[in-house]
TORVO-590393 format. One record per residue (C-alpha): residue number from 1; residue in one letter; x, z, y. Coordinates in steps of 0.05 Angstrom, whole numbers, plus 5000, padded with zeros to 4 digits. Layout:
N
<atom torba="NUM" fido="a" u="X" w="Z" v="Y"/>
...
//
This chain:
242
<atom torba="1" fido="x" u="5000" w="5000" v="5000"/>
<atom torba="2" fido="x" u="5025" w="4986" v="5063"/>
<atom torba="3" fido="x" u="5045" w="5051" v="5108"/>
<atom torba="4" fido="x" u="5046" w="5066" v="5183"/>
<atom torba="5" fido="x" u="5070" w="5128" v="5224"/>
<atom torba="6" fido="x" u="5048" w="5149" v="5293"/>
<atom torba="7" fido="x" u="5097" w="5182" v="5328"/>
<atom torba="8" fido="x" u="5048" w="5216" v="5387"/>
<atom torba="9" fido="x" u="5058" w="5262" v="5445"/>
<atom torba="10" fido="x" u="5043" w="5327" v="5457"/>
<atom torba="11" fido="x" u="5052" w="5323" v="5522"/>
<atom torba="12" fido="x" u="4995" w="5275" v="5540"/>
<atom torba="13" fido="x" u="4975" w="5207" v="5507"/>
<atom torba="14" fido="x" u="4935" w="5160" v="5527"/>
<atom torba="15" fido="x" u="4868" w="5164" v="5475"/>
<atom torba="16" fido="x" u="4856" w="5089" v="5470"/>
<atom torba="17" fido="x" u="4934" w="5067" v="5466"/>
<atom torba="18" fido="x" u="4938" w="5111" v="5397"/>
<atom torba="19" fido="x" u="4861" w="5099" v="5376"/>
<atom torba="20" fido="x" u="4859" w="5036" v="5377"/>
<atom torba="21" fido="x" u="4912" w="5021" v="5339"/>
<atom torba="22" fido="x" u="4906" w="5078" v="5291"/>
<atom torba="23" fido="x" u="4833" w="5065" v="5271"/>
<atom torba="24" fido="x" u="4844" w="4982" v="5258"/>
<atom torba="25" fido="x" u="4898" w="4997" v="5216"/>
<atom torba="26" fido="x" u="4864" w="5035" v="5180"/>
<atom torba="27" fido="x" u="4800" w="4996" v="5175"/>
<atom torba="28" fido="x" u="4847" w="4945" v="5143"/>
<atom torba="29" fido="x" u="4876" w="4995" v="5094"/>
<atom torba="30" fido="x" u="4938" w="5012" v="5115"/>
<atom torba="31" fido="x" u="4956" w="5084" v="5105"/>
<atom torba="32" fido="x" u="4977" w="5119" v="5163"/>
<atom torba="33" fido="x" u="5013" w="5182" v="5182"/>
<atom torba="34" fido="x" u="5020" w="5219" v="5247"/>
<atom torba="35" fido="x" u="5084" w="5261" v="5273"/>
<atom torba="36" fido="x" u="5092" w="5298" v="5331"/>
<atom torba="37" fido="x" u="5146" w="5330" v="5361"/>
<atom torba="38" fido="x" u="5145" w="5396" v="5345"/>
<atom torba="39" fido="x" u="5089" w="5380" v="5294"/>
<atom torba="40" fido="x" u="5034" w="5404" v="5337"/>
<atom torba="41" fido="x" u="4972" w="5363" v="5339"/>
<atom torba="42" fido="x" u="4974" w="5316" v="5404"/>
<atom torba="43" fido="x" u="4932" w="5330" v="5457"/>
<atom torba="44" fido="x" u="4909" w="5278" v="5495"/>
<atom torba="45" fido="x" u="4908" w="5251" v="5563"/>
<atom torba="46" fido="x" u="4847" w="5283" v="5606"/>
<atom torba="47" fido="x" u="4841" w="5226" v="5649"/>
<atom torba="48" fido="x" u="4837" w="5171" v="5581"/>
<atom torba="49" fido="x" u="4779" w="5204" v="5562"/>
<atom torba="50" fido="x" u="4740" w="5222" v="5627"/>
<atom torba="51" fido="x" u="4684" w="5171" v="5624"/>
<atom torba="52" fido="x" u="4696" w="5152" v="5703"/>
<atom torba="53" fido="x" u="4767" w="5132" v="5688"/>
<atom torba="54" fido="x" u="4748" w="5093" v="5627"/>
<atom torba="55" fido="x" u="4673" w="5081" v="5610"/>
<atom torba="56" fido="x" u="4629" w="5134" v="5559"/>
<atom torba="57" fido="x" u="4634" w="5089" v="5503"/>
<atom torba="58" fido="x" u="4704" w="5092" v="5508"/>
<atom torba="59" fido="x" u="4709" w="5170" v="5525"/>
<atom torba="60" fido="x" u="4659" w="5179" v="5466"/>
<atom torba="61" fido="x" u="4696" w="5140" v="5418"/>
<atom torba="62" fido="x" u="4772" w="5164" v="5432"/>
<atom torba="63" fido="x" u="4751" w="5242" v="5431"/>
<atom torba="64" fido="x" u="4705" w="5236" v="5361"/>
<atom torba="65" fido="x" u="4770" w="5204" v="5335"/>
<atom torba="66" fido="x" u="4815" w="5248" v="5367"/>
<atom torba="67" fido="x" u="4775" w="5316" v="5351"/>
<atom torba="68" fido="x" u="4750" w="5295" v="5271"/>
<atom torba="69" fido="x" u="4813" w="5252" v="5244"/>
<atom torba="70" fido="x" u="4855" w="5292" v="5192"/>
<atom torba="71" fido="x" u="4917" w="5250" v="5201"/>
<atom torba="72" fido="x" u="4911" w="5269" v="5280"/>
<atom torba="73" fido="x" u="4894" w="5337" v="5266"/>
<atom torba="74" fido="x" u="4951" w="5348" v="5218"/>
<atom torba="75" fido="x" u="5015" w="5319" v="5237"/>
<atom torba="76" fido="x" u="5093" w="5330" v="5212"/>
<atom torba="77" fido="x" u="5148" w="5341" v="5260"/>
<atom torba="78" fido="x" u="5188" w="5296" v="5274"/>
<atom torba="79" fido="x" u="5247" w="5322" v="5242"/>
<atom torba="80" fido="x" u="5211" w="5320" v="5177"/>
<atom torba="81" fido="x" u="5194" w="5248" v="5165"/>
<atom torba="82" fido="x" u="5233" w="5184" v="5150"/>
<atom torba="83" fido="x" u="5214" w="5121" v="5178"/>
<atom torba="84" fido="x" u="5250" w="5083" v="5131"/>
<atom torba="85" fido="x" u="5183" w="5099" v="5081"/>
<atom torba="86" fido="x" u="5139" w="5063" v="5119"/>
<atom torba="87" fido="x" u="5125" w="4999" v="5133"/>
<atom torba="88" fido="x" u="5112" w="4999" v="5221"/>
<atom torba="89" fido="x" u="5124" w="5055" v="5268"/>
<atom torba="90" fido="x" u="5073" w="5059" v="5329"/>
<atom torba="91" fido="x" u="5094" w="5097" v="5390"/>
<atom torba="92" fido="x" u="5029" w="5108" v="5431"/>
<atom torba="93" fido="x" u="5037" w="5107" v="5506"/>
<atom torba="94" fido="x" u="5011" w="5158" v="5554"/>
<atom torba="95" fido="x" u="5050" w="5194" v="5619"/>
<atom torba="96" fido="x" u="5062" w="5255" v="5570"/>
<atom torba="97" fido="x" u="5114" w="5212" v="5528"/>
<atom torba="98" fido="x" u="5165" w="5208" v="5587"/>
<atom torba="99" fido="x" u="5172" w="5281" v="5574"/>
<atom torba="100" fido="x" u="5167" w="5286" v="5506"/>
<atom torba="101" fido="x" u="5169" w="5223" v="5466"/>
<atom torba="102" fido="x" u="5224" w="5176" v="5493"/>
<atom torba="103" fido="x" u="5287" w="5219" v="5496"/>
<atom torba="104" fido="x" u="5275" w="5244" v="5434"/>
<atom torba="105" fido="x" u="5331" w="5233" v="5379"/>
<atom torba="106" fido="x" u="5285" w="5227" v="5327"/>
<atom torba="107" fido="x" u="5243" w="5179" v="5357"/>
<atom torba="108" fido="x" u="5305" w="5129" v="5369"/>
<atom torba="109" fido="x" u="5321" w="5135" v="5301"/>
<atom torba="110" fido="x" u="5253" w="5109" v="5274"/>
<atom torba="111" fido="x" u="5257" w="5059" v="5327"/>
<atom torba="112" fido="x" u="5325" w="5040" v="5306"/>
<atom torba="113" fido="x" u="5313" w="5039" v="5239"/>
<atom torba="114" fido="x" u="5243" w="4996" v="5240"/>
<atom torba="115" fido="x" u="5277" w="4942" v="5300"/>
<atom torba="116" fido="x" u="5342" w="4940" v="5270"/>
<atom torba="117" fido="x" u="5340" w="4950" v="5201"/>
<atom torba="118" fido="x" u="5328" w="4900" v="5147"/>
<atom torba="119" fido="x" u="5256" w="4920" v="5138"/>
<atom torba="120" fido="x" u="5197" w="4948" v="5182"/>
<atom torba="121" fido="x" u="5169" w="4935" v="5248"/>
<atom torba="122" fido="x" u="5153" w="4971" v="5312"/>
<atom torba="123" fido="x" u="5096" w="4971" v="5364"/>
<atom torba="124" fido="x" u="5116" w="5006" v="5431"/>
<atom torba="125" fido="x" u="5051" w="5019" v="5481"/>
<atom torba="126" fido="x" u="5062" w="5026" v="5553"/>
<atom torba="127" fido="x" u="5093" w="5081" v="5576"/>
<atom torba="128" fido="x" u="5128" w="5093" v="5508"/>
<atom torba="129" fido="x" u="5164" w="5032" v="5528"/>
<atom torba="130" fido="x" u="5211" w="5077" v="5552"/>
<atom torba="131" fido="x" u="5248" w="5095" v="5492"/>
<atom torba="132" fido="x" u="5277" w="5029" v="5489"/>
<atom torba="133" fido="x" u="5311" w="5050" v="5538"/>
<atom torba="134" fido="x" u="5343" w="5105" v="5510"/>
<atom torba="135" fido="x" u="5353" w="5076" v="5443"/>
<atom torba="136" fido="x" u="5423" w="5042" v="5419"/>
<atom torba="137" fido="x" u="5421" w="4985" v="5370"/>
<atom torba="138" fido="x" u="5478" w="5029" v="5325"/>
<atom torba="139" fido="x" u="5498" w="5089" v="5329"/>
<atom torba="140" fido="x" u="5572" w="5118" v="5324"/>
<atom torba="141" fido="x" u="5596" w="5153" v="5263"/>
<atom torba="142" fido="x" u="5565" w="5224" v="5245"/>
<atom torba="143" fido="x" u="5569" w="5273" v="5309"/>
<atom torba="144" fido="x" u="5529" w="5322" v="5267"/>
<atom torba="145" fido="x" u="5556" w="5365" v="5204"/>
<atom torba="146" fido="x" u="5493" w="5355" v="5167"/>
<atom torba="147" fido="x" u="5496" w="5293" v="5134"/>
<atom torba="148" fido="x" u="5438" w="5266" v="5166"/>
<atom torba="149" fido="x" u="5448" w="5188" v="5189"/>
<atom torba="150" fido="x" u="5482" w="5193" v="5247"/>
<atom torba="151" fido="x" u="5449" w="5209" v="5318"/>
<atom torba="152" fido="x" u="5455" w="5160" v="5372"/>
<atom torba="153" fido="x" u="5505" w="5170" v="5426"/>
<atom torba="154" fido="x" u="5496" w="5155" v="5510"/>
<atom torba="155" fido="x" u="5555" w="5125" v="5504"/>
<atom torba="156" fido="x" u="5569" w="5074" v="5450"/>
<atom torba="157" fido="x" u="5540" w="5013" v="5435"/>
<atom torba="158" fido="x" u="5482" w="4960" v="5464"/>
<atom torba="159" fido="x" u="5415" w="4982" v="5470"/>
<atom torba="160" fido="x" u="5367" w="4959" v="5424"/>
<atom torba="161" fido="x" u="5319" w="4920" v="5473"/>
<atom torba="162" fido="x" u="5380" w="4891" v="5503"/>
<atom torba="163" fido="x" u="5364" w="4813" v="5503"/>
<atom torba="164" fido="x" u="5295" w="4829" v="5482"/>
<atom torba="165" fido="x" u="5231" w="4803" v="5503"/>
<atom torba="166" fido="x" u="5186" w="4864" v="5529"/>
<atom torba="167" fido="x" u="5125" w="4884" v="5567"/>
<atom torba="168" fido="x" u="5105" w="4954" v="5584"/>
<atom torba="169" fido="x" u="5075" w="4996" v="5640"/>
<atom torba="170" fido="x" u="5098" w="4967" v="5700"/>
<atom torba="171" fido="x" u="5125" w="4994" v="5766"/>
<atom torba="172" fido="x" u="5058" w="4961" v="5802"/>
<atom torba="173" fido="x" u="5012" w="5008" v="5768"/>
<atom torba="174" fido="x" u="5054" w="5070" v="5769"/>
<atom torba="175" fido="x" u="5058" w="5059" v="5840"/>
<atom torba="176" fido="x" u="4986" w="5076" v="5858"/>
<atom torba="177" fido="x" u="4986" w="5126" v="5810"/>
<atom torba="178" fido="x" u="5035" w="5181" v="5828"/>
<atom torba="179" fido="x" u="5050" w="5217" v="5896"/>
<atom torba="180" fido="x" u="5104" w="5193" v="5945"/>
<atom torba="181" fido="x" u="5145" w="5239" v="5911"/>
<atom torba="182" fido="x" u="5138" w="5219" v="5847"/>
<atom torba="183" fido="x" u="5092" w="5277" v="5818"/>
<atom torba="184" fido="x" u="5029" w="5271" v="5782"/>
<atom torba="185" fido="x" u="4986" w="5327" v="5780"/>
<atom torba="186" fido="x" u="5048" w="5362" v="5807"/>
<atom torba="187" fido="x" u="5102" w="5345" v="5754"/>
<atom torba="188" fido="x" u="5158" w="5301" v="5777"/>
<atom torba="189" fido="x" u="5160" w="5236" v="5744"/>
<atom torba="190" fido="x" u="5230" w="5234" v="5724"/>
<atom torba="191" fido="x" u="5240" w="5146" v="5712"/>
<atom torba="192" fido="x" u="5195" w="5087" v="5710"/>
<atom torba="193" fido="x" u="5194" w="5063" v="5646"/>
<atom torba="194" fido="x" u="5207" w="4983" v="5687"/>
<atom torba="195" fido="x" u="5265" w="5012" v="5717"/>
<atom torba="196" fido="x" u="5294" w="5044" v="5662"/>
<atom torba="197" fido="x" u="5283" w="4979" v="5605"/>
<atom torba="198" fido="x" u="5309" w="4925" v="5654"/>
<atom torba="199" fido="x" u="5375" w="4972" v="5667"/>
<atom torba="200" fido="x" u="5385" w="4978" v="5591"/>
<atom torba="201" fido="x" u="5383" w="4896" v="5585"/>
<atom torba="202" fido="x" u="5301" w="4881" v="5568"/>
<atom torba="203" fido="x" u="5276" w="4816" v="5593"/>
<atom torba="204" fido="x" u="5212" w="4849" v="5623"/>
<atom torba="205" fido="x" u="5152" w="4812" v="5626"/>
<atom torba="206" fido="x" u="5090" w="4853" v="5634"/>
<atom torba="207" fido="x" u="5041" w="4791" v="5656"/>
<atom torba="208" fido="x" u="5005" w="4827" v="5720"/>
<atom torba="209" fido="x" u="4971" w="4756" v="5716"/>
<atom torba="210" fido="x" u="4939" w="4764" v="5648"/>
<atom torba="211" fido="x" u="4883" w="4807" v="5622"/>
<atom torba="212" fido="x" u="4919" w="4830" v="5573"/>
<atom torba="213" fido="x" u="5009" w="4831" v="5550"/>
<atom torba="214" fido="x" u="5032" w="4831" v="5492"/>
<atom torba="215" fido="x" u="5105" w="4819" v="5468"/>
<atom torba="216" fido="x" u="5132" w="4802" v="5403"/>
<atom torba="217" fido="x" u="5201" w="4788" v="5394"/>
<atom torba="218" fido="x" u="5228" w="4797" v="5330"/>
<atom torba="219" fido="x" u="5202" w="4858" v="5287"/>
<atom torba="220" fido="x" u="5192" w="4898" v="5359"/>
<atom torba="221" fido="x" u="5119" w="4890" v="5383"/>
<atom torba="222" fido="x" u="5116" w="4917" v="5454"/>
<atom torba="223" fido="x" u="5045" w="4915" v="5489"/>
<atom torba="224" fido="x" u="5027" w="4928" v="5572"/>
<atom torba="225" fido="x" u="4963" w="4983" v="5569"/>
<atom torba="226" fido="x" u="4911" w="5011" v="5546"/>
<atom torba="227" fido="x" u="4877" w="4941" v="5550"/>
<atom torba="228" fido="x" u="4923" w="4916" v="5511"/>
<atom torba="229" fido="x" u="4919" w="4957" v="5459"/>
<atom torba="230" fido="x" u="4872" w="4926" v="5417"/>
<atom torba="231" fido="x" u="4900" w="4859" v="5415"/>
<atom torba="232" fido="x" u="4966" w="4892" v="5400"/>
<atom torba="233" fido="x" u="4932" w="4927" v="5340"/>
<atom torba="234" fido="x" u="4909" w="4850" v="5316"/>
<atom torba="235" fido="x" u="4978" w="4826" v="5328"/>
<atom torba="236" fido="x" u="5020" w="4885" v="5282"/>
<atom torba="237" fido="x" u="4965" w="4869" v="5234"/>
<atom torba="238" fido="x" u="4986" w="4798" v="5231"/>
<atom torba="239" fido="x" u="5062" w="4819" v="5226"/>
<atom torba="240" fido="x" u="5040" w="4868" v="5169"/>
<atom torba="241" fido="x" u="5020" w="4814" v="5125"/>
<atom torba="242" fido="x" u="4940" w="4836" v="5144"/>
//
């Protein structure tokens, strides 16, 4: 059977960049797991399911999934799973992932491992476009004593979306979004995801044009929004075999 894993913040994600996705996989059987960081369940984004942000059907629809799905409800940390199982990772977008998600040494590694590896593929959604960004296409031998594949260093090697074809939550939008200071809801935004992939070599494209962006270029799937989510769903399906 084929397998997926969510990696999803706790910090904030947005309910119809992981819903979407999660709920056509599995309406096409694919068997999906979720992680979280710390292995807490994910809370999600207030304003993704406030039905004057994005519509009651919507808001209805996001929290039934969010509040009654057992994979949601029951994640593993990070540190306890192995992406090289499963078939895709999915990295949800949502603010709460530049805090949590995109840094995260874990995170690369799945990312690494679906992107650059000789199997697997990887959808990135909006803001968790970011940890392409952070992630290096190889890492240098073992920093770490405990045998585990090697961490990723700041200071060795090409990023992973360098050369790549990418779309993601542009500057535009975040603009009219947070203060002139860069807070939302009083916490400091500390990059723009835009900023941060076109510095680490992406070829950024996020179609302000087009109703919806979506990116494929080779086994990375990168997608703009939540309005893009579905068709970015349909289009890991495709790469899946589905």
């Amino acid at each position: 059977m084929t397998r997926a894993l969510f990696f999803v913040s706790e910090d904030g994600y947005w309910g119809e960049e992981c819903i979407e996705p999660l709920t056509t996989l599995k309406d096409a059987g694919v068997d999906v797991d979720v992680t979280t960081p710390a292995g807490n369940p994910p809370v999600v984004d207030d304003r993704s399911v406030d039905p004057d942000e994005v519509g009651e059907e919507t808001s209805e629809f996001v929290l039934d999934v969010h509040e009654n799905d057992p994979d949601l409800n029951d994640p593993e940390p990070f540190a306890a799973v192995d992406a090289s199982e499963y078939d895709a990772v999915v990295f949800p977008g949502g603010h709460g992932t530049v805090w949590d998600v995109n840094q995260d040494v874990h995170a690369r590694t799945a990312l690494r491992t679906a992107v650059a590896g000789d199997d697997g593929v990887a959808l990135v959604v909006c803001h968790a476009a970011g940890l392409l960004a952070f992630t290096r296409a190889a890492p240098r031998a073992a920093d770490s004593a405990s045998g585990d594949e090697p961490r990723a260093r700041t200071d060795d090697g090409e990023f992973l979306v360098d050369g790549r074809d990418v779309t993601g939550f542009p500057n535009a939008w975040e603009d009219g979004i947070v203060d002139e200071h860069d807070r939302l809801d009083g916490r400091k935004l500390p990059y723009y995801v835009e900023d941060e992939v076109v510095a680490a070599g992406g070829n950024w494209d996020a179609e302000l044009d087009a109703d919806t962006s979506v990116t494929v270029d080779g086994d990375l799937v990168t997608a703009r929004g939540p309005g893009s989510s579905a068709a970015a769903a349909d289009v890991l399906l495709d790469e899946l075999g589905h």
